[in-house]
NUMISE-292055 format. One record per residue (C-alpha): x, y, z; residue number from 1. Coordinates in nm, 3 decimals, decimal comma, padded with zeros to 5 digits, always signed. Layout:
! NUMISE-292055
@x->X&y->Y&z->Z&k->NUM $
...
END
This chain:
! NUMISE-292055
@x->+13,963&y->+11,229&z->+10,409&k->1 $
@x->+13,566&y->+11,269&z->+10,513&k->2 $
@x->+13,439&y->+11,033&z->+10,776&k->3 $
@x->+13,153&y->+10,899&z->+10,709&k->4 $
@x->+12,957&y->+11,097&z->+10,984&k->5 $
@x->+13,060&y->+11,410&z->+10,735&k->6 $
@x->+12,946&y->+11,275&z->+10,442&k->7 $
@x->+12,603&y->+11,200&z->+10,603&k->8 $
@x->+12,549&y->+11,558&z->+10,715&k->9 $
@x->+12,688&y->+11,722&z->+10,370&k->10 $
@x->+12,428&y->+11,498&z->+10,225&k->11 $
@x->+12,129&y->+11,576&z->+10,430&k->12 $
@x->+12,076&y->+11,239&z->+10,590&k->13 $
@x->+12,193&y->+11,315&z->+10,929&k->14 $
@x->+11,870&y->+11,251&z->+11,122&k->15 $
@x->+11,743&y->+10,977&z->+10,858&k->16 $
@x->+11,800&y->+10,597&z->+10,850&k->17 $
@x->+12,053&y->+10,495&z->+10,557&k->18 $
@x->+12,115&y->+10,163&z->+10,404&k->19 $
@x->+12,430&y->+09,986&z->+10,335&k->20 $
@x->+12,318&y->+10,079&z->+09,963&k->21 $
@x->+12,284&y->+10,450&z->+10,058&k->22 $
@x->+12,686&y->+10,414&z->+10,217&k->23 $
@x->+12,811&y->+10,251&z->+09,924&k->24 $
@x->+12,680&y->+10,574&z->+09,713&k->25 $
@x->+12,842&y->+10,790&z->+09,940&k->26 $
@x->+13,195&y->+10,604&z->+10,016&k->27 $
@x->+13,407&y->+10,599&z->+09,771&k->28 $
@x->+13,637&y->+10,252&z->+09,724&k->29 $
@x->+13,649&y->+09,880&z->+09,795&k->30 $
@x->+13,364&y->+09,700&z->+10,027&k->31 $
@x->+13,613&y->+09,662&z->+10,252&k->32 $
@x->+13,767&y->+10,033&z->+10,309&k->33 $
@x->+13,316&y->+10,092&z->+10,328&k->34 $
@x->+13,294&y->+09,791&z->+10,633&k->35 $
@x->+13,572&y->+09,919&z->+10,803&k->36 $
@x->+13,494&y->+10,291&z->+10,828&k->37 $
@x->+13,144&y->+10,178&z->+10,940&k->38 $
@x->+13,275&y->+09,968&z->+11,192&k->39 $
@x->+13,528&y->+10,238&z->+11,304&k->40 $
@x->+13,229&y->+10,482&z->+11,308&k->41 $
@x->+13,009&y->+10,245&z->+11,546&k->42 $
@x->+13,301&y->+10,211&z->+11,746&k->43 $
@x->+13,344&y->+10,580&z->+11,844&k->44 $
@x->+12,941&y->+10,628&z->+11,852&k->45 $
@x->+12,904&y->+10,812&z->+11,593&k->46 $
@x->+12,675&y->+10,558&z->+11,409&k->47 $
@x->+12,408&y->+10,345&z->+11,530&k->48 $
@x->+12,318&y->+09,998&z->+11,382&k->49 $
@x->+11,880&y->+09,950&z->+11,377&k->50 $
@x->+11,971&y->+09,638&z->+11,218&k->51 $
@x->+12,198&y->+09,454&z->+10,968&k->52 $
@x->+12,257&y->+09,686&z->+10,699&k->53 $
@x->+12,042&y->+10,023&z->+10,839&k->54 $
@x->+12,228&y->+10,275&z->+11,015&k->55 $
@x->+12,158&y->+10,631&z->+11,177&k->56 $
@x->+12,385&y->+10,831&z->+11,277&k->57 $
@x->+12,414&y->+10,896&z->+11,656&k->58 $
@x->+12,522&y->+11,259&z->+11,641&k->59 $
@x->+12,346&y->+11,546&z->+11,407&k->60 $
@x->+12,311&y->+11,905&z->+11,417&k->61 $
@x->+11,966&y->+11,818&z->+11,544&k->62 $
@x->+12,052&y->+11,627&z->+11,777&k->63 $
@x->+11,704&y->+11,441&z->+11,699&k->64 $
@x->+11,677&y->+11,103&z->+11,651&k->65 $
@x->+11,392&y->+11,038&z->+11,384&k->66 $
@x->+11,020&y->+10,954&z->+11,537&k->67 $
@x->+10,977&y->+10,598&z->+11,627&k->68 $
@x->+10,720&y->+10,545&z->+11,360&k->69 $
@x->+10,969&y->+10,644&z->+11,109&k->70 $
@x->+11,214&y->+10,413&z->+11,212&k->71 $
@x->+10,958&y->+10,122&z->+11,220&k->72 $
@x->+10,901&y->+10,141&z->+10,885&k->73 $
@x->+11,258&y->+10,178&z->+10,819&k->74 $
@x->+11,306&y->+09,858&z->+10,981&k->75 $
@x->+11,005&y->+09,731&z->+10,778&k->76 $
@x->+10,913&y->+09,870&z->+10,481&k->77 $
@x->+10,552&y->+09,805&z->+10,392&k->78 $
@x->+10,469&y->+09,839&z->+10,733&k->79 $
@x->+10,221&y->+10,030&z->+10,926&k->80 $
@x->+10,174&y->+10,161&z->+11,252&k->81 $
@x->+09,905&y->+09,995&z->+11,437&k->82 $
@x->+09,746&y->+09,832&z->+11,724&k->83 $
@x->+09,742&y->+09,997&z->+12,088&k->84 $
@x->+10,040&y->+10,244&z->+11,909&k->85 $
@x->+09,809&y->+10,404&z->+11,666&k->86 $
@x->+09,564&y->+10,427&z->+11,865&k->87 $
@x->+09,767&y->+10,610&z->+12,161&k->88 $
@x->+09,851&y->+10,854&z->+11,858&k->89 $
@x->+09,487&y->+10,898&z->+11,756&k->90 $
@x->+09,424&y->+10,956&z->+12,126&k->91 $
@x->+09,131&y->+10,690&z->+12,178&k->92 $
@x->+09,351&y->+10,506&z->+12,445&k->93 $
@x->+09,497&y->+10,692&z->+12,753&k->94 $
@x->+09,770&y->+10,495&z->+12,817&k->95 $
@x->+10,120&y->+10,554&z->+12,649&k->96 $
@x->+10,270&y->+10,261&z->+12,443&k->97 $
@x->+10,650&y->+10,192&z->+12,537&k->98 $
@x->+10,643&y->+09,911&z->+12,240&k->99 $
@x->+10,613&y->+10,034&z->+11,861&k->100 $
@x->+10,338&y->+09,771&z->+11,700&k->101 $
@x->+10,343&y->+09,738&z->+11,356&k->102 $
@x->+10,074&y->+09,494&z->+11,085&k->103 $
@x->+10,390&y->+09,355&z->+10,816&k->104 $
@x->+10,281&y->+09,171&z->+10,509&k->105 $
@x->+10,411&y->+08,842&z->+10,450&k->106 $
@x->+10,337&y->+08,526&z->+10,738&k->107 $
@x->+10,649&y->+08,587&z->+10,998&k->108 $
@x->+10,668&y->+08,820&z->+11,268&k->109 $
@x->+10,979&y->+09,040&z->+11,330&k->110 $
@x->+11,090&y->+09,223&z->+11,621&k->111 $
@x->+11,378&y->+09,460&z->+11,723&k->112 $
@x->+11,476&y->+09,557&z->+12,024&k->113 $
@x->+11,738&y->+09,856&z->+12,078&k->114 $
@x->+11,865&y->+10,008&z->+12,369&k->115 $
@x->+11,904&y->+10,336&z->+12,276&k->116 $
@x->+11,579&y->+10,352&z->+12,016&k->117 $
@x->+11,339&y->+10,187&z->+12,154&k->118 $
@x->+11,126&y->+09,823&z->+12,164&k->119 $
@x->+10,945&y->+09,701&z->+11,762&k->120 $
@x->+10,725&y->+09,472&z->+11,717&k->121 $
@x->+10,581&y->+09,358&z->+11,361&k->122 $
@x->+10,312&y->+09,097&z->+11,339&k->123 $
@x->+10,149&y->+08,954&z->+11,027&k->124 $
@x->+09,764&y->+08,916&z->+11,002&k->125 $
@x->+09,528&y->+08,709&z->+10,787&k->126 $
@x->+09,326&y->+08,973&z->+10,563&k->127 $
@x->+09,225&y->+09,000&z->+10,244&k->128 $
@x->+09,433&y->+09,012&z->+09,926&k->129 $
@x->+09,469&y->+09,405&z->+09,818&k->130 $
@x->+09,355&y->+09,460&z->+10,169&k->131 $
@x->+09,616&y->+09,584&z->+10,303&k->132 $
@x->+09,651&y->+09,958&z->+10,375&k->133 $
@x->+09,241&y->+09,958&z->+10,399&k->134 $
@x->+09,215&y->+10,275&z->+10,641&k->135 $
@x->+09,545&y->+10,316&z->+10,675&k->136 $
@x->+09,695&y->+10,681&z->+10,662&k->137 $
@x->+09,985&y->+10,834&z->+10,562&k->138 $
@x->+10,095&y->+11,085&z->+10,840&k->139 $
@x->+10,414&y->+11,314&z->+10,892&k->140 $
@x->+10,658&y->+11,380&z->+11,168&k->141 $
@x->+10,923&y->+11,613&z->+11,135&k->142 $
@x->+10,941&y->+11,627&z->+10,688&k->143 $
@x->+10,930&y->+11,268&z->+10,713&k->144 $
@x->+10,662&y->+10,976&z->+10,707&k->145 $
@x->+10,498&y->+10,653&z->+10,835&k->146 $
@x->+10,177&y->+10,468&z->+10,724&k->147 $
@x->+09,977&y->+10,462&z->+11,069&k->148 $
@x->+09,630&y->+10,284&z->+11,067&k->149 $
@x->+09,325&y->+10,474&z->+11,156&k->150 $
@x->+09,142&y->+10,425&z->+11,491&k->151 $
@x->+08,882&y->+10,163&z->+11,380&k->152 $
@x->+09,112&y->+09,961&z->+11,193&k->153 $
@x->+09,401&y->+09,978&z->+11,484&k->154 $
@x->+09,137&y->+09,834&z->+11,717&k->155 $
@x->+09,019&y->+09,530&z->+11,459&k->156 $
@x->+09,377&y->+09,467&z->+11,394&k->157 $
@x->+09,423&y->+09,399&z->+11,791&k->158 $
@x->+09,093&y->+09,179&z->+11,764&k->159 $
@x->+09,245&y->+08,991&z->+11,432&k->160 $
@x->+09,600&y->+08,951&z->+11,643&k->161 $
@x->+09,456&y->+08,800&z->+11,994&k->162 $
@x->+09,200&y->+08,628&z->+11,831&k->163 $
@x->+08,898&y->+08,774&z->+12,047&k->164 $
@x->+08,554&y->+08,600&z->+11,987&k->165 $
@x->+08,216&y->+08,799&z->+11,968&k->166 $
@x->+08,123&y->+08,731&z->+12,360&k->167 $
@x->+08,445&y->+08,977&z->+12,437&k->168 $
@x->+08,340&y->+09,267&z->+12,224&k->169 $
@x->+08,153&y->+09,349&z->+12,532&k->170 $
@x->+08,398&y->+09,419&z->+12,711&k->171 $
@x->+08,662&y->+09,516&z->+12,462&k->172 $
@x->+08,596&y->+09,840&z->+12,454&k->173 $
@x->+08,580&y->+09,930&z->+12,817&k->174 $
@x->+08,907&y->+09,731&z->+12,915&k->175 $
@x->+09,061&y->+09,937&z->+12,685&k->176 $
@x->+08,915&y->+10,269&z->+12,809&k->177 $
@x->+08,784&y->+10,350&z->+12,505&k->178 $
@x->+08,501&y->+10,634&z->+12,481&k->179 $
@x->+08,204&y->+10,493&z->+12,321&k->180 $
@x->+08,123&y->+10,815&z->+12,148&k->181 $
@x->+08,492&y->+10,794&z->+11,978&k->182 $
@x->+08,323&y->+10,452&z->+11,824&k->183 $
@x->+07,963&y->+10,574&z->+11,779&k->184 $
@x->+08,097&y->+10,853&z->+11,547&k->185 $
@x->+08,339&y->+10,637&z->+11,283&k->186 $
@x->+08,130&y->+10,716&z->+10,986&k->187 $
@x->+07,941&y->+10,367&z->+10,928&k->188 $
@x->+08,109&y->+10,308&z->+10,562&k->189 $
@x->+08,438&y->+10,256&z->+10,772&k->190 $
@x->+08,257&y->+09,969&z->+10,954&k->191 $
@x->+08,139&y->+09,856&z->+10,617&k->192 $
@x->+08,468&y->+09,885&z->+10,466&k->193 $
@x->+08,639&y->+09,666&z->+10,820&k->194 $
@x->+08,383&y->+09,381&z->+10,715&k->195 $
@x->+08,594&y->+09,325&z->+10,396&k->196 $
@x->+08,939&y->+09,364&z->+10,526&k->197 $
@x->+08,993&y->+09,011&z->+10,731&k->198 $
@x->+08,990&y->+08,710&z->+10,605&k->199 $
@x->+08,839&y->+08,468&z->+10,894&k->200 $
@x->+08,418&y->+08,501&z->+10,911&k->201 $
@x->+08,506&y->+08,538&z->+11,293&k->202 $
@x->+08,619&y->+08,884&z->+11,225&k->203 $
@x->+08,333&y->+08,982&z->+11,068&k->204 $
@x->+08,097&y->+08,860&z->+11,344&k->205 $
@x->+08,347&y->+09,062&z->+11,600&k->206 $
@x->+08,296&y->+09,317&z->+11,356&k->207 $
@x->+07,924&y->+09,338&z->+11,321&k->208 $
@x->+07,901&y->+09,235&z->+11,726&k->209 $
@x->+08,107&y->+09,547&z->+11,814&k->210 $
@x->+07,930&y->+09,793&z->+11,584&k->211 $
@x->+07,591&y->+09,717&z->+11,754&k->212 $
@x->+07,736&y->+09,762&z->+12,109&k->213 $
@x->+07,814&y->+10,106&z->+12,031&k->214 $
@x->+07,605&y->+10,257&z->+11,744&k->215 $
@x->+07,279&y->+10,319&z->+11,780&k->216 $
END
């Protein structure tokens, strides 16, 4: 009889995040016989629980565990990568981000924490319906993907989050250690194209405010 680790690598999914679904394909029998190899699985390590019903498995042929952007949207699909994490990955911050930080749809915030995959954080923001995924890029790690917003929208989505007022774009950038020049050279439709994504009129002030600190 396979154990479920098996079946995962004959099927290719040994570094990927499966669902309960995804088991059920794969194990053949009752619910039961399904919950009790999983359970017998976790208990030697072989599988990791993310969260109820998503599971990696702890050993592969790898032996890499997926990129933390993968497994954020995993743990919420629809998600994307933003925030001080995209733009550590886009390289306009210095600093490394020990916390994933995800924009969700929907109006409740969601977190995981895990001690062997990390810290995730997913927050929801007021924008505008079909708004979404403005500036937001599809990007790949390894053969497999994550939506991760692009610099300009990362840093709005901070601004929409904390609810900064115009008098701190000022500052905003330079707390953050943010090269003007990185700003100065978004192409200006982007900063067009930010004026429509949020839903408050404070955002667009923050918007405009920001845009003539730094392009001249």
């Amino acid at each position: 009889m396979q154990t479920i680790t098996e079946k995962l690598m004959q099927s290719g999914l040994a570094n990927r995040v499966v669902s309960q679904a995804q088991l059920g394909r794969l194990v053949d029998g009752t619910p039961q016989r399904r919950y009790n190899l999983v359970n017998r699985a976790m208990q030697h390590g072989e599988l990791l629980q993310l969260r109820r019903g998503l599971y990696l498995l702890a050993s592969n042929p790898q032996k890499s565990l997926p990129h933390p952007f993968v497994l954020a949207q995993a743990l919420q699909p629809g998600s994307y990568i933003s925030m001080e994490t995209a733009l550590s990955f886009h390289g306009w911050i210095p600093e490394s981000v020990p916390t994933t930080l995800s924009v969700l749809p929907g109006r409740r915030q969601f977190m995981v924490d895990h001690p062997l995959l990390g810290f995730y954080r997913f927050y929801p923001l007021a924008l505008q319906q079909g708004r979404f995924l403005q500036a937001v890029d599809r990007q790949s790690f390894s053969g497999q993907t994550a939506l991760v917003a692009q610099p300009l929208r990362a840093l709005f989505d901070i601004v929409c989050l904390r609810k900064r007022e115009v008098a701190d774009m000022k500052t905003l950038v330079a707390s953050m250690r943010i090269d003007e020049e990185l700003l100065a050279s978004v192409d200006p439709a982007l900063w067009e194209l930010m004026q429509k994504v949020y839903l408050h009129k404070r955002m667009r002030a923050c918007i405009q405010a920001l845009k003539q600190e730094v392009v001249r």
